[in-house]
Each structure stands twice: as C-alpha cells, then as structure tokens.
C-alpha positions in Angstrom: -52.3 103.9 -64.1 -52.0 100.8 -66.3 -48.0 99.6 -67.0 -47.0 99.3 -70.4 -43.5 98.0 -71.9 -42.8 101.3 -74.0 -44.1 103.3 -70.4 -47.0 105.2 -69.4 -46.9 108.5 -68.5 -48.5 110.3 -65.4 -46.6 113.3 -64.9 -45.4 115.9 -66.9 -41.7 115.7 -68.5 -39.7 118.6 -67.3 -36.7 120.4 -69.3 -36.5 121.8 -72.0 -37.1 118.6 -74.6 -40.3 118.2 -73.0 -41.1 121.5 -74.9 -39.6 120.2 -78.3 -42.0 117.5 -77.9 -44.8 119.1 -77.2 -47.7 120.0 -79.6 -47.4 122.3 -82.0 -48.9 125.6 -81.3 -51.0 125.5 -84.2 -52.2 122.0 -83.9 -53.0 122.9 -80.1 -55.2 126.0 -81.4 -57.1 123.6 -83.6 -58.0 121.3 -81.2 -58.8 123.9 -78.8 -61.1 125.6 -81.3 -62.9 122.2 -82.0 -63.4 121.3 -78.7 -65.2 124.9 -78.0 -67.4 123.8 -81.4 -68.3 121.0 -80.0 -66.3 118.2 -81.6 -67.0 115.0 -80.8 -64.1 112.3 -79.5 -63.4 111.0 -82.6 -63.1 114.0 -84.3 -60.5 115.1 -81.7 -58.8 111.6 -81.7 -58.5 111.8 -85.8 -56.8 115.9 -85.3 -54.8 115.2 -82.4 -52.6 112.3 -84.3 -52.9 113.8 -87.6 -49.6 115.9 -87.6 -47.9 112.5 -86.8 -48.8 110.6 -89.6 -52.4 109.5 -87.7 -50.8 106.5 -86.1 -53.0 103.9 -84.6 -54.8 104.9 -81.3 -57.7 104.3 -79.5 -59.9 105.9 -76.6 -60.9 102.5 -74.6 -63.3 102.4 -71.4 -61.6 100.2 -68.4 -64.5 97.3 -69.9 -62.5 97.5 -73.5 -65.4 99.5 -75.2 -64.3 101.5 -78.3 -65.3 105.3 -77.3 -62.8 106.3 -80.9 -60.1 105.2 -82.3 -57.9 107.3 -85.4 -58.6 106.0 -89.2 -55.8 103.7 -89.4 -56.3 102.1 -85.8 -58.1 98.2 -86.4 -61.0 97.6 -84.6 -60.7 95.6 -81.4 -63.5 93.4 -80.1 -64.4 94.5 -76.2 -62.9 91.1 -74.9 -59.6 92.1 -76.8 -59.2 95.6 -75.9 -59.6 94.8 -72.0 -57.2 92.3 -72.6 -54.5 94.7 -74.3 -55.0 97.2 -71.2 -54.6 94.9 -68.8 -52.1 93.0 -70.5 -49.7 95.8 -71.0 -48.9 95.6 -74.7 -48.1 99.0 -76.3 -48.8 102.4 -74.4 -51.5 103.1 -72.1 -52.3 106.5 -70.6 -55.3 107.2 -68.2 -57.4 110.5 -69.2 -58.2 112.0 -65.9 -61.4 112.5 -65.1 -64.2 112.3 -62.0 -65.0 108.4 -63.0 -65.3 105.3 -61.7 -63.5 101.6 -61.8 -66.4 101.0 -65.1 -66.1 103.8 -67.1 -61.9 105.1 -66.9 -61.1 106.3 -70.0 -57.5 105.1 -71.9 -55.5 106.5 -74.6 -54.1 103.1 -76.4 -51.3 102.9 -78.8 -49.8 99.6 -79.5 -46.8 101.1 -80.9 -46.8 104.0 -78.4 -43.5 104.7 -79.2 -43.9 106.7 -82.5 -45.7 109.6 -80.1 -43.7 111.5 -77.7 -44.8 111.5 -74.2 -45.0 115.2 -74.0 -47.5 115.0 -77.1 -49.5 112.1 -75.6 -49.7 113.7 -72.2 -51.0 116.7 -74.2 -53.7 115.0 -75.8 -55.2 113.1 -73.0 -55.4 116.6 -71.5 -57.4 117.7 -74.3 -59.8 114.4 -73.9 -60.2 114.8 -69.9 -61.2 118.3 -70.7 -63.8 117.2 -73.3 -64.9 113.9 -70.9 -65.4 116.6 -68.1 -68.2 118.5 -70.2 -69.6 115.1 -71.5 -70.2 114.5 -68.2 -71.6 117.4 -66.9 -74.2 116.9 -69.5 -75.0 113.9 -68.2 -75.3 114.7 -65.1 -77.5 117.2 -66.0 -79.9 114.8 -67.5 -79.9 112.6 -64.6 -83.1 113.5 -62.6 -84.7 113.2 -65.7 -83.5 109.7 -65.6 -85.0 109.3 -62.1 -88.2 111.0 -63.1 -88.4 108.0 -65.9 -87.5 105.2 -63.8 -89.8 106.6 -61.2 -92.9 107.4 -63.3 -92.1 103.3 -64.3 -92.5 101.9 -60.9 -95.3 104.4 -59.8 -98.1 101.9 -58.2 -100.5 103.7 -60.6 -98.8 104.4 -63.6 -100.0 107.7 -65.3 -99.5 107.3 -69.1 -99.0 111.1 -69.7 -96.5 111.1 -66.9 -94.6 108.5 -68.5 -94.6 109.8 -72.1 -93.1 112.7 -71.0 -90.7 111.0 -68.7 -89.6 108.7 -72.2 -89.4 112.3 -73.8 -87.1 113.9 -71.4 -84.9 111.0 -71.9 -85.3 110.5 -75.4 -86.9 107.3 -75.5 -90.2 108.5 -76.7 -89.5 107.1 -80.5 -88.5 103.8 -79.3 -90.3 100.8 -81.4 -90.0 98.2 -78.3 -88.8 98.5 -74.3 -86.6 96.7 -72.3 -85.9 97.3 -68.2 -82.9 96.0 -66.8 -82.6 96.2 -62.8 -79.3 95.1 -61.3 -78.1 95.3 -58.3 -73.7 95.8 -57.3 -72.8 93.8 -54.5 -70.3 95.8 -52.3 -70.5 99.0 -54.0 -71.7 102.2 -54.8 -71.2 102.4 -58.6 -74.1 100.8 -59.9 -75.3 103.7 -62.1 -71.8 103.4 -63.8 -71.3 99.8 -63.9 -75.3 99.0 -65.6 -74.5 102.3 -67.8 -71.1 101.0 -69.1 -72.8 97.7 -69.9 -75.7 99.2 -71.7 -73.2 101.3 -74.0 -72.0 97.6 -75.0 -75.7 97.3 -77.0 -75.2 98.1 -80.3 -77.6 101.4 -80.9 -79.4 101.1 -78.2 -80.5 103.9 -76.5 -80.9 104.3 -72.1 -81.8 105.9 -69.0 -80.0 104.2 -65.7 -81.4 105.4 -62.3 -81.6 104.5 -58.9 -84.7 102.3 -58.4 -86.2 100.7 -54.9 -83.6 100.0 -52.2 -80.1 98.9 -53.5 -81.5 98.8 -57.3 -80.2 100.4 -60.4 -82.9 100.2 -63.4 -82.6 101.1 -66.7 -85.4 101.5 -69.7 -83.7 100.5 -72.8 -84.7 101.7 -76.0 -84.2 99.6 -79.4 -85.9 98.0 -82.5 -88.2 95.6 -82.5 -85.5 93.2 -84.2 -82.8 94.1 -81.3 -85.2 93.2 -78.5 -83.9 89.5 -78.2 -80.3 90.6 -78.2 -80.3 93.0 -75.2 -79.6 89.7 -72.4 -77.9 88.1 -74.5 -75.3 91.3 -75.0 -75.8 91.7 -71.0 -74.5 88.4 -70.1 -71.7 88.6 -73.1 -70.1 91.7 -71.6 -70.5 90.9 -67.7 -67.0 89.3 -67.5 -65.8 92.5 -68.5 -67.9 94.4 -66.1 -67.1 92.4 -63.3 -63.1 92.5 -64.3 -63.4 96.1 -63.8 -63.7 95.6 -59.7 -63.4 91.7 -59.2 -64.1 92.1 -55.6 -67.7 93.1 -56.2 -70.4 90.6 -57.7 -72.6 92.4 -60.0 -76.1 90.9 -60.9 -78.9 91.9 -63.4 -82.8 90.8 -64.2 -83.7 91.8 -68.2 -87.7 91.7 -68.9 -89.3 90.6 -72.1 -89.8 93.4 -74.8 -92.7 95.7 -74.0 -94.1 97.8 -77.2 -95.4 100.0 -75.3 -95.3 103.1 -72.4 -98.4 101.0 -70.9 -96.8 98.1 -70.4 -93.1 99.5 -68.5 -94.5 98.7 -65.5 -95.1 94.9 -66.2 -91.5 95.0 -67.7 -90.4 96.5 -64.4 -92.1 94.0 -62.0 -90.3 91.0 -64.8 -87.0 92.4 -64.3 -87.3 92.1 -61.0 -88.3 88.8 -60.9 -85.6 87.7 -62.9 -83.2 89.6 -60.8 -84.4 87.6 -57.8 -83.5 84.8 -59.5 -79.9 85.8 -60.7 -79.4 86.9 -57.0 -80.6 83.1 -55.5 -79.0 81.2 -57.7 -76.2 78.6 -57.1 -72.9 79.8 -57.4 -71.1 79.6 -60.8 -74.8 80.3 -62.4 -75.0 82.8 -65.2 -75.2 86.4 -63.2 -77.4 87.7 -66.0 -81.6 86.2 -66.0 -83.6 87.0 -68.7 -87.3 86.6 -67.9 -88.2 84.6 -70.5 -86.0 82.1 -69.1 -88.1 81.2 -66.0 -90.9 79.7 -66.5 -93.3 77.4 -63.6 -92.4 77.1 -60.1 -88.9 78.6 -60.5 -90.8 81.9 -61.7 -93.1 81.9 -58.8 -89.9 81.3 -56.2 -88.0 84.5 -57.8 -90.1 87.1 -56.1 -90.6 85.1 -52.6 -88.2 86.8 -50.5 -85.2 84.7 -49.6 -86.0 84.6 -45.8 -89.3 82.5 -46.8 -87.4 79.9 -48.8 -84.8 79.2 -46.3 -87.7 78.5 -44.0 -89.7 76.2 -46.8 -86.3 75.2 -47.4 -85.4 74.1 -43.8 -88.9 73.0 -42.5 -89.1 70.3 -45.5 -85.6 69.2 -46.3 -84.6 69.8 -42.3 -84.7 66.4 -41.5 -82.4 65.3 -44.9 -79.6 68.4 -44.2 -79.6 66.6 -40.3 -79.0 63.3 -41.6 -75.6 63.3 -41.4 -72.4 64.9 -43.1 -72.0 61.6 -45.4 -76.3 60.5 -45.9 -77.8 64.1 -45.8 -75.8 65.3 -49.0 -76.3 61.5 -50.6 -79.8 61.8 -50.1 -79.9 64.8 -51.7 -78.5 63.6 -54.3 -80.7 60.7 -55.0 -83.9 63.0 -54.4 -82.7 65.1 -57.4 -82.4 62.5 -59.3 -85.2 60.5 -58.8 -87.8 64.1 -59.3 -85.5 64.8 -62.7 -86.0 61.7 -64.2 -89.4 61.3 -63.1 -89.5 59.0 -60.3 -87.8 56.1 -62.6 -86.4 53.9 -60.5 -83.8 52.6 -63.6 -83.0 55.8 -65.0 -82.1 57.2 -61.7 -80.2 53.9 -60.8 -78.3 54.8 -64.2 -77.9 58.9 -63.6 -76.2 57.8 -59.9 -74.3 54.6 -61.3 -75.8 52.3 -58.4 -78.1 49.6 -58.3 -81.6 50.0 -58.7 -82.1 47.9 -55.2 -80.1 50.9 -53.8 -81.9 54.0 -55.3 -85.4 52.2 -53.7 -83.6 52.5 -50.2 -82.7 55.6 -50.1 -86.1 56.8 -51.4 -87.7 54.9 -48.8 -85.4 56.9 -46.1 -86.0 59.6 -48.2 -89.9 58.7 -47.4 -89.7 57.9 -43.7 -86.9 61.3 -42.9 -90.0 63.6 -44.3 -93.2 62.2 -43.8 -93.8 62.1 -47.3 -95.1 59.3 -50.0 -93.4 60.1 -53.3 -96.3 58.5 -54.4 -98.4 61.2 -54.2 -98.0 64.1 -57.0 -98.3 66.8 -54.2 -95.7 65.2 -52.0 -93.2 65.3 -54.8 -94.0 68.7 -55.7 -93.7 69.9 -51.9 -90.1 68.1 -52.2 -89.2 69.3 -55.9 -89.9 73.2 -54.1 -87.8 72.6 -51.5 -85.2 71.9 -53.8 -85.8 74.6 -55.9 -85.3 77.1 -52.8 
C-alpha cells in the first residue's frame, strides 16, 4: 500500500459511520448491473464518482499508465503519475488483485479527501472485481500468444500456421510488425513487465510470450507510420518499468518493421541480436537496442555468445589488461583513441591532452605488448574487435 498525506485505506472502517459512508444502495446496484453488462473501467470510474459531484480520480498502473480517469480528472503524463504515487500527494488506494510489481492497479485522488473512505474502499472493490475478469480473459488468450510467438521462431516457418496464429491474437490486420524480446534479470515477471511497457505504445496492438530460454517476445502490431516510434516509446518508458522493481535490470532488443507474416522470423532473429547487444553493453548504456542501431562489426558481435568474446577479448588484449593496474588501463586508453580518430597521431595527442611524442610511445608498447603492427589494416581491426568485445 502506497502512503498518502490525507491516508490510504486497506481495511475496512468498522461502526456504524462506516455505514453512513458507504455507497448508496442504488448507486451500488448500478454499478453492479454495469459490471455484469460488461462496462468497461472508465465507464465504471465516470458512475462510481458521479453521485459525489465526479471529483477528480484516476485508475493508474504502478508504471503511471492512465487505465481511466473521471471527466473532470487532468491528464497526467506516465512520468508524472508514477511520480504522484510514489510521491504521496493526495490519496492512493491499491485495487487488489492477483498482479505483479508492473501492472498494480491504483485508485488516485489528489484531493482524496472529498470521498469518504468507506466509499473509496467500496469502489476499488468494484474495480478488483472487474480487473479479476479482465484478467481471466487474458489469461485465457495466452496460449494463443505462445502459439504466435512459437509459430515466429519455428526453424521452418509455415505461413498458414502463422496467419492463423496473428488471427488468434488479433494481429492479422496489422499494416507493419515489430518483435520485441527482453529478457528480466532476477525475476519471473517478464510477461508482465514487456506487457506493461507495450500498453505505453499509443494504439498499438500485442501478443507477449515466453520465447527461448529466459526470453519474453512480443509481436507488435501498428501502422506503417508508428513503426519508428515503437523503440523509441520502449526506451522512453523503461525508467518507469525498472522503478517498479529497482532491484531487477530489465533489458529489451526491438527489430526493424517487417510488413509482412513472411518476414516475423527475420524480425525475430533482429530482435535478438539487438538484445545481445543491450545485454553486453557497458554499464550506464541505454537498456533498450533498436536494430537499426547496429550496424558493422558491432552487429556481428551481438549474436557471438559472450563466452567467445571474453576469450577474443582476453587472448588479444591479455597482455594490455596484465600490464599493470596504472599502464594496462592507460594503454587502453590511448588504443581507443588512436583507432577512433583514425590512427592520427595529433588528433589523438589532442583527444588525451599529451604530447604527440607520448601518444607514439605508448603505441609502440601498444605494438610490442601484442605482436601487432598498427600498420597493417587487419592488425587494427583484430585490435578495434577486441575492444568492441
């Protein structure tokens, strides 16, 4: 349960005010007769608070996600709303449900003090009950999610196999494709965390399974003119993702658009790839790779397993890491510099703020530590790799 200043309630109120305060019987009935009709949340949200003069509410995820809000509530951007929940400002009550750290559900009122608690308690009652159903229909729909993602990464892809899959899912209208695959360090609820980021994309539409080993993919649905937007929303909203469980690191790999059932498997083997990448990277580097980002060697290094580039690694930059605490990292250093600014001897000297006499001595230890002329194109690609890895 979230604190708030004006309280949060996670028990019922016993005596006999808590009965004054409840809902009224005939407000109660409605909501109960829309719920069996198959009102949606913000239907519900708008009758629940209607009797009070609909003051400003909203449903929030634990990401900050909008699921409703009442007419006179002001939209809050994700970033905000997670803020105001975590914050404590106004009242905050958790709808209880079966859910994870990702996807909580939160009744939000800044001024929750024009609500009784009896009547608030009431109405997140009402919204756990219609969460419950929302996800048992979910879950229902989840093997057909694993049918998708499965059909996807078949070795042969059968095209019937996977136009049926998209149909189960309701992907089959999509104009363009997008697979995610992301992998949650130190935890279980990778489904859950890749879903709640998905439901960040504006109108797109998704199927999250289980994929190979610890993977979670997802085929993403959208317009043509939406494709460019899905990594770009990814990366946007992991801070919020990851703020949901901060103890867990949370990682993701988005292919290029695919226009086409065909082609699902390329995007597959792309997301992947980037995924690698996102995975190997240094720390403080963007958790999010979109494939289109990597391009030449670093492309080819994302799908070599990380066991073989700790031994290219080691066996060509061994004798550099063994150089001492003090010259292994300066050489390093100079290395880097003197393959980015393509083996100028003054524009390294300048990057490093040393003499040029200086950057030509350490290149020739450089030379003599790994056997190699950087001279020669191939040695300084061998060395550019090994730094790479």
């Amino acid at each position: 349960m979230l604190h708030a200043p004006d309280g949060v309630l996670d028990r019922p109120v016993a005596g006999a005010a808590a009965e004054v305060d409840a809902l009224p019987e005939n407000v109660r009935e409605d909501l109960d007769r829309a719920l069996e009709g198959g009102a949606g949340a913000g239907e519900l949200l708008h009758r629940a608070f209607a009797h009070l003069g609909a003051p400003a509410c909203h449903l929030l995820t634990s990401s900050g996600r909008t699921v409703a809000r009442t007419g006179g509530a002001a939209r809050l951007p994700a970033p905000r709303a997670a803020d105001e929940l975590r914050g404590g400002r106004g009242t905050t009550m958790r709808v209880e449900s079966e859910s994870t750290a990702f996807d909580t559900w939160y009744l939000h009122l800044p001024e929750g003090a024009r609500v009784p608690p009896r009547v608030l308690e009431e109405i997140s009652g009402l919204l756990g009950r219609y969460r419950r159903r929302r996800d048992r229909h979910r879950a229902s729909r989840e093997p057909a999610a694993g049918r998708l993602v499965a059909a996807v990464g078949a070795l042969r892809p059968d095209p019937e196999r996977l136009r049926g899959a998209l149909e189960s899912c309701g992907l089959a209208s999509g104009s363009a494709y997008t697979v995610v695959t992301a992998v949650l360090e130190h935890g279980e609820d990778g489904i859950a965390a890749l879903g709640e980021a998905l439901a960040h994309l504006p109108e797109a539409v998704f199927a999250v399974a289980r994929g190979a080993g610890d993977e979670v993919t997802a085929v993403v649905g959208h317009t043509l003119e939406a494709a460019a937007g899905v990594g770009e929303r990814l990366r946007e909203v992991w801070p919020l993702i990851q703020d949901c469980r901060p103890q867990s690191a949370w990682h993701a790999g988005v292919s290029g658009p695919v226009g086409t059932p065909a082609a699902l498997n390329g995007a597959l083997t792309q997301s992947r790839y980037a995924l690698a990448a996102a995975r190997s990277a240094a720390p403080g580097s963007t958790p999010v790779v979109v494939q289109g980002e990597l391009s030449g060697v670093a492309l080819l290094l994302a799908g070599v397993p990380s066991e073989a580039r700790a031994i290219y690694r080691d066996t060509v930059l061994g004798p550099l890491l063994d150089a001492g605490p003090k010259s292994g990292p300066m050489l390093l250093e100079t290395l880097r510099a003197f393959l980015s600014h393509d083996w100028s001897w003054a524009r390294t000297a300048e990057a490093l703020h040393i003499h040029v006499n200086t950057v030509h001595y350490r290149v020739r230890r450089i030379e003599l530590l790994t056997g190699r002329d950087l001279s020669r194109l191939d040695n300084r690609l061998d060395l550019r790799t090994a730094l790479l890895c």
